[in-house]
N, C-alpha and C positions, 0 to 999 in steps of 0.2 A: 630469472630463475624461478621456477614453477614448481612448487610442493603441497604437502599436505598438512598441519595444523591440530592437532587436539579439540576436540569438541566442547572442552575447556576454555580453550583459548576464545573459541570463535562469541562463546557466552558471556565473557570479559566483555566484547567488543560490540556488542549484538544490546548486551543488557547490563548484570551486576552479578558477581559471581554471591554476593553476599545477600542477594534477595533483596534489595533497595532498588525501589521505584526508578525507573528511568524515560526519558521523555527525549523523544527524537522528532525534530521537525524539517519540514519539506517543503519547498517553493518550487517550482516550473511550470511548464505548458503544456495544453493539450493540442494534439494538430488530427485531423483527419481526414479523410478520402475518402471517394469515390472509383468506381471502376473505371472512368471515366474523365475523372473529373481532383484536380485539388495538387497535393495536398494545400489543408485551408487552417489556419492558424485561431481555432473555435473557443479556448479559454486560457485563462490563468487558473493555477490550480496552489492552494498552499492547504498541510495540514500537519496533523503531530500524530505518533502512535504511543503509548503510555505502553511500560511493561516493567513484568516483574518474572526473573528468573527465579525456579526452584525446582531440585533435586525430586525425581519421581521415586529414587528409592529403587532404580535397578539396574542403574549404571548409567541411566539418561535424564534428561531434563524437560522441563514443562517451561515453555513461556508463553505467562500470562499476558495480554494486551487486548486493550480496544484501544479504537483508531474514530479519528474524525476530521473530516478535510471537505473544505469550499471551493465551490464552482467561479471563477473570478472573470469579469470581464477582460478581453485579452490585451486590450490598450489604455483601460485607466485601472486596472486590477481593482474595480470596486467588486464586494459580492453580489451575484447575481440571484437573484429570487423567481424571475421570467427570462424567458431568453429566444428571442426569432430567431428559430431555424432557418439559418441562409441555407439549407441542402434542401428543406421543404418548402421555406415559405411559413408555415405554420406556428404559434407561438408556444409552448409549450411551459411548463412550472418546473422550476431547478429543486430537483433534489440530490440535495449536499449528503455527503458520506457518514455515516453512522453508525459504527460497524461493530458490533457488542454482544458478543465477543470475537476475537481474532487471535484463538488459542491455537498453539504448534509445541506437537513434539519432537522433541532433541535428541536421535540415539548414539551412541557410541562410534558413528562413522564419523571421520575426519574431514575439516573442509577445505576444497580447494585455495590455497594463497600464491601468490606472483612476490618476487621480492623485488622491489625496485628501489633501489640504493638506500636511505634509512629508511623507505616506508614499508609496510606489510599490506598487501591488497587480497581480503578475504571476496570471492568469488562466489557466489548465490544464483544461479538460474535454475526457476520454477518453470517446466512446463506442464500447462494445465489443458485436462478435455475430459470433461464427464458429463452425467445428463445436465441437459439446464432446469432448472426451475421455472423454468417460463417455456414452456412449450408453446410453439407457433399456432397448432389448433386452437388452443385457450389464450394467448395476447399475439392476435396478428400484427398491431401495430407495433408491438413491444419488442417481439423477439426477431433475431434474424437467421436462427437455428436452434433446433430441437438440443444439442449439444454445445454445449458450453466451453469453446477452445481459447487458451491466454498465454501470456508469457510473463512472468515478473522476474525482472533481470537488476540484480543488487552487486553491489561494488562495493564495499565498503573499506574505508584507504585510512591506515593506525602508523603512529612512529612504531617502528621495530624494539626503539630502547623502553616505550609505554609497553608494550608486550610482553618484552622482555623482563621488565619488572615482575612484583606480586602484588599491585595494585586488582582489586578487584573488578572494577570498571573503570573500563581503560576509554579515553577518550578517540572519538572518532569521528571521520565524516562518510558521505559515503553519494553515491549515482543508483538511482533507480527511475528504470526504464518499464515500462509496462504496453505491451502490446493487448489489441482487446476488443470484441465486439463494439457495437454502437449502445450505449448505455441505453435499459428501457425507456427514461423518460423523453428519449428524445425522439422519439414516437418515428423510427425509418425504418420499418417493420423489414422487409429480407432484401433490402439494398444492398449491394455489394461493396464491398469499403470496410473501415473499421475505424480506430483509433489508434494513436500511440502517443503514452503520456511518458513528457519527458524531465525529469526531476535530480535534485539534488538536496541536501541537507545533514545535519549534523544532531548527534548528543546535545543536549543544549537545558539548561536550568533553568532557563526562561522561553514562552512564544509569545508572540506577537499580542499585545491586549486585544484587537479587533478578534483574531482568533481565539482567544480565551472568554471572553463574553460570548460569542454564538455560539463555542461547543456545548457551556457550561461547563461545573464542578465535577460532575460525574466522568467527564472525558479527561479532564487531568491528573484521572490516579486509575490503575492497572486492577482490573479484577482480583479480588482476593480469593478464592477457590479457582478451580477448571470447573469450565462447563462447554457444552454444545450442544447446535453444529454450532459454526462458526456463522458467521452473519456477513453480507455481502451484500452490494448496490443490487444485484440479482435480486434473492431472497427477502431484502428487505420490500425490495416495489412489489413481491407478491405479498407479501404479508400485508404491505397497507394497499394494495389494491383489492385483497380478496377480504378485506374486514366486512 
């Protein structure tokens, strides 16, 4: 059975209706292709996104978060700091996710949920196509289009009785799927192909120590004001490529 939700509801499950910090972490893989060629099973990926829900004061909501997530080798999940490109050949330097801020706004429209028998399945697909920040003229190597096209496809699966309650944040797990150009660093400038990172994870009070030491302090607690733009693997490789 397929309905619609409260924009409430989904802010329970997403974050903390009472504006307390919440920290969600994520383990899966990375696979990618060629036009040609694969699919080839290229990383292990784990990371956490830190947020704080709060009220904009016009009938919708602001959530705060940054996010940060490492590149992992695909068969002993160590992190990776270098990585040979078996598509190129070529060796290339890993950079991991750091993404500060990852501000979104929440309005008054309802979101998609599935009821399958005690659970509630909130339903989230982004799709994304605006300019890139990396134009082809300016990072041959980097980019693979002038346009910036993605998908991020979230699942996220609550007991119906957690819902049902007036718990403020309501405990959750959730699937995210993300389809997506060839990230800059990995220097396949307009190769045909892409990525598709495949994930899972939950609400969680704790992550991983290995992951807690490389993000640092600053990555386990949620922006306390809004700002922007928002910050991205894109935008961040031109910022540190164009210093």
């Amino acid at each position: 059975m397929t309905g619609k939700l409260r924009i409430m509801d989904f802010i329970r499950v997403r974050a903390s209706a009472d504006g307390t910090e919440t920290i969600s972490y994520w383990t899966g893989d990375v696979y990618g292709w060629q036009d040609d060629d694969g699919p080839h099973h290229l990383f292990g990926f784990e990371g956490l996104n830190v947020a704080r829900a709060v009220e904009d004061g016009e009938g919708g909501w602001r959530l705060l978060t940054r996010e940060a997530a490492l590149y992992l080798d695909p068969k002993t999940r160590q992190v990776l700091d270098t990585w040979d490109n078996p598509l190129t050949g070529r060796p290339v330097e890993v950079r991991h996710v750091f993404n500060d801020p990852v501000n979104q706004r929440l309005g008054g429209y309802p979101v998609p949920t599935t009821r399958l028998g005690g659970q509630v399945v909130f339903n989230v697909d982004i799709r994304l196509a605006y300019p890139s920040p990396l134009k082809v003229a300016d990072y041959p190597d980097n980019s693979a289009s002038d346009t910036y096209r993605a998908m991020e496809l979230f699942q996220f699966f609550v007991s119906a009785a957690d819902l049902e309650s007036d718990v403020p944040d309501v405990p959750a797990v959730f699937s995210w799927c993300r389809v997506s150009p060839w990230l800059p660093w990995m220097a396949m400038g307009q190769r045909g192909g892409g990525l598709v990172y495949h994930c899972r994870g939950a609400k969680v009070a704790e992550v991983p120590e290995r992951l807690r030491e490389r993000v640092g302090e600053r990555f386990l607690h949620a922006p306390a004001e809004w700002s922007a733009p928002n910050m991205t693997s894109w935008t961040a490789f031109a910022d540190e490529v164009g210093r």
